[in-house]
C-alpha positions in Angstrom: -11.5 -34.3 8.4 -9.3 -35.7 5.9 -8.3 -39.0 6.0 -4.4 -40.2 4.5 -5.9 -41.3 0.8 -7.5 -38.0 0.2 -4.3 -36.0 1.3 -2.6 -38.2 -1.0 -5.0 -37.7 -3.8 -4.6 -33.9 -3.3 -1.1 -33.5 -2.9 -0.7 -35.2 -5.7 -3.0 -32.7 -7.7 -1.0 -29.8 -6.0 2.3 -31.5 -7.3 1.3 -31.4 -10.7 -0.2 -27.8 -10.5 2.8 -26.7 -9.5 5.3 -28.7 -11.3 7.0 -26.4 -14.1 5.1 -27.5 -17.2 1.6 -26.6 -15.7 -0.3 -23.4 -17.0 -2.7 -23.5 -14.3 -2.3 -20.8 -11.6 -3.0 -22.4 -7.7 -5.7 -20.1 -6.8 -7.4 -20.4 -10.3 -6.9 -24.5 -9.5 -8.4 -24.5 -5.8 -11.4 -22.7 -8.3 -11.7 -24.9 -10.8 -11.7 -28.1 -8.4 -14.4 -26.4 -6.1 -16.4 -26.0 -9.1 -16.3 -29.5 -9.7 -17.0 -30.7 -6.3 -20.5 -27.7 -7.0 -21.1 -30.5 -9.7 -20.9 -33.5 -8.2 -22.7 -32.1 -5.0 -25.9 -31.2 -7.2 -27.4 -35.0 -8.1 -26.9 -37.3 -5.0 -28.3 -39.8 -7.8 -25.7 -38.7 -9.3 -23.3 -40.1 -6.6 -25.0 -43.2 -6.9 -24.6 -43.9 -10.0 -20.8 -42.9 -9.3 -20.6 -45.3 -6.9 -22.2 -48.2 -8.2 -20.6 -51.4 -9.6 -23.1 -52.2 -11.7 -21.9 -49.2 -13.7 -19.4 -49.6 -15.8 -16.3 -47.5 -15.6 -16.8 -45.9 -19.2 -20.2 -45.4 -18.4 -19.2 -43.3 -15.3 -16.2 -41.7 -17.2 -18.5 -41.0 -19.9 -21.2 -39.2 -18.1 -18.4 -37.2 -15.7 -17.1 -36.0 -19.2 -20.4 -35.0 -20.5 -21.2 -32.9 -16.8 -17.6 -31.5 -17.2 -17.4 -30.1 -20.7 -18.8 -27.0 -20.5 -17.0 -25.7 -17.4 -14.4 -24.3 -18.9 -11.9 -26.7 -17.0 -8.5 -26.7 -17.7 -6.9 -30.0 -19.0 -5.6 -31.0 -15.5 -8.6 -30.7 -13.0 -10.4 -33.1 -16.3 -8.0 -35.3 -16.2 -7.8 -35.4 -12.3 -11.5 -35.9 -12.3 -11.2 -38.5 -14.4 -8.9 -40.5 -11.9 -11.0 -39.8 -9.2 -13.6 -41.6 -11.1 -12.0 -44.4 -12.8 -10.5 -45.1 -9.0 -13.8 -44.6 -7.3 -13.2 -42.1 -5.1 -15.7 -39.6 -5.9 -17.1 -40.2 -2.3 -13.9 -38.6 -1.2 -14.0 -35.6 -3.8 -15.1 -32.9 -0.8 -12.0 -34.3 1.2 -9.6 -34.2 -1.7 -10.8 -30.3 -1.8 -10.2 -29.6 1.7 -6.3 -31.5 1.6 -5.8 -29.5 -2.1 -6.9 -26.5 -0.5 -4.2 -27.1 2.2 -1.3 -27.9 0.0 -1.6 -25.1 -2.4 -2.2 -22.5 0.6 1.3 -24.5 2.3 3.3 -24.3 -0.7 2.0 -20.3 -0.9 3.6 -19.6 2.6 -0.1 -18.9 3.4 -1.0 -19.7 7.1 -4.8 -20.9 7.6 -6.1 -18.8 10.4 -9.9 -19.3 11.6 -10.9 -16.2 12.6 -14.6 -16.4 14.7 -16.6 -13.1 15.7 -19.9 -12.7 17.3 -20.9 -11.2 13.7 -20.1 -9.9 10.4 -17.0 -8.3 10.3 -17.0 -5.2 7.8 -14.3 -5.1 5.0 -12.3 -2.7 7.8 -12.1 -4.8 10.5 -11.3 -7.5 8.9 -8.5 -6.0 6.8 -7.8 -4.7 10.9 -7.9 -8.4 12.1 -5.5 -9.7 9.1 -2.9 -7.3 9.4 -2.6 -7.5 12.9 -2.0 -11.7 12.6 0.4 -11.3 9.8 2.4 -9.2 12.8 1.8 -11.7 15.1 2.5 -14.8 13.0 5.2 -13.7 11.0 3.2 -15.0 8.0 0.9 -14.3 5.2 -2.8 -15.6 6.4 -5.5 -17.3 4.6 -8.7 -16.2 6.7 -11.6 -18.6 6.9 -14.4 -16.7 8.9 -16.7 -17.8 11.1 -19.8 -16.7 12.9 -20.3 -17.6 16.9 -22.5 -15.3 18.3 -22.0 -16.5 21.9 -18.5 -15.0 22.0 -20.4 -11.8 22.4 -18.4 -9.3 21.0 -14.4 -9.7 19.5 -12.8 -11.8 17.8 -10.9 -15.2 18.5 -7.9 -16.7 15.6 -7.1 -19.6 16.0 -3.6 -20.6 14.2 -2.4 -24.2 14.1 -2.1 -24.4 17.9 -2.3 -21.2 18.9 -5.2 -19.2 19.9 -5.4 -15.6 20.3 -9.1 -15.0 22.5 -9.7 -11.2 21.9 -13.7 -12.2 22.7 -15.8 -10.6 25.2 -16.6 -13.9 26.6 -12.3 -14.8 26.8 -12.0 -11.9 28.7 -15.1 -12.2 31.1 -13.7 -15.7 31.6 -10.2 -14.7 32.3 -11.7 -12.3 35.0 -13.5 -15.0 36.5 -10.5 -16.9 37.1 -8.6 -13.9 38.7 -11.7 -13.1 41.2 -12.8 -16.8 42.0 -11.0 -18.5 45.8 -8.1 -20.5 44.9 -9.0 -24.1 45.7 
């Protein structure tokens, strides 16, 4: 869950991505800032000494600099790092992913659509499953795939509000209804 300072922090980000001057591609962004977040998820001493007051802003800017400078990151996601840090809000960095994720798949016309299946889906079906929510949505989709095995067979997408149950277990459970006494 992201809280209101972390949707700021990322729409921000996605503002400048996007704003006319920038060289840096959305997709190859959401990359480069998951990357980071790899980084900065390795140490949790790192995090500590992120977080602590006794270190000194330079200090911190210093060492995220030195982690950074080999990555290959383009000029942006440094410098947005670099706010993060100097505003100590590392803590919130996986947040600031998930609300930059968001905004750059919004601002796409991409529609986030979880899809869960009882397993693996095979590059077919789930090509299958895509295409037929792009007819039912209207939209382009960005699938995020999950794993529930007691669904026991099908699929279920969930879109914004809407859910479309396609499971085994939806449609023992709408037959249940049908058969059971009205009360």
């Amino acid at each position: 869950m992201t809280n209101a300072l972390s949707v700021h922090y990322a729409n921000a980000l996605a503002d400048a991505v996007f704003a006319p001057e920038s060289r840096l591609p959305p997709e190859q962004a959401v990359q480069q800032l998951r990357k980071a977040v790899q980084l900065f998820d390795i140490s949790p001493d790192l995090h500590r000494v992120l977080q602590s007051p006794a270190v000194s802003r330079h200090k911190k800017i210093a060492l995220v600099g030195q982690l950074i400078k080999d990555e290959g990151l383009d000029h942006l996601i440094r410098n947005f790092l670099m706010v993060v840090v100097e505003h100590r809000r590392v803590k919130d960095l996986r947040h600031i992913l998930e609300g930059f994720e968001e905004a750059i798949d919004i601002r796409l016309g991409l529609a986030r659509v979880e899809i869960t299946s009882a397993m693996d889906l095979t590059d077919e079906q789930k090509q299958a499953v895509e295409e037929a929510l792009v007819e039912a949505t209207g939209k382009r989709v960005r699938p995020l795939y999950r794993i529930n095995r007691a669904i026991l067979g099908g699929v279920i997408a969930r879109f914004g509000s809407k859910e479309y149950d396609g499971s085994l277990l939806g449609r023992l459970e709408a037959l249940r209804r049908q058969l059971s006494p009205v009360s």
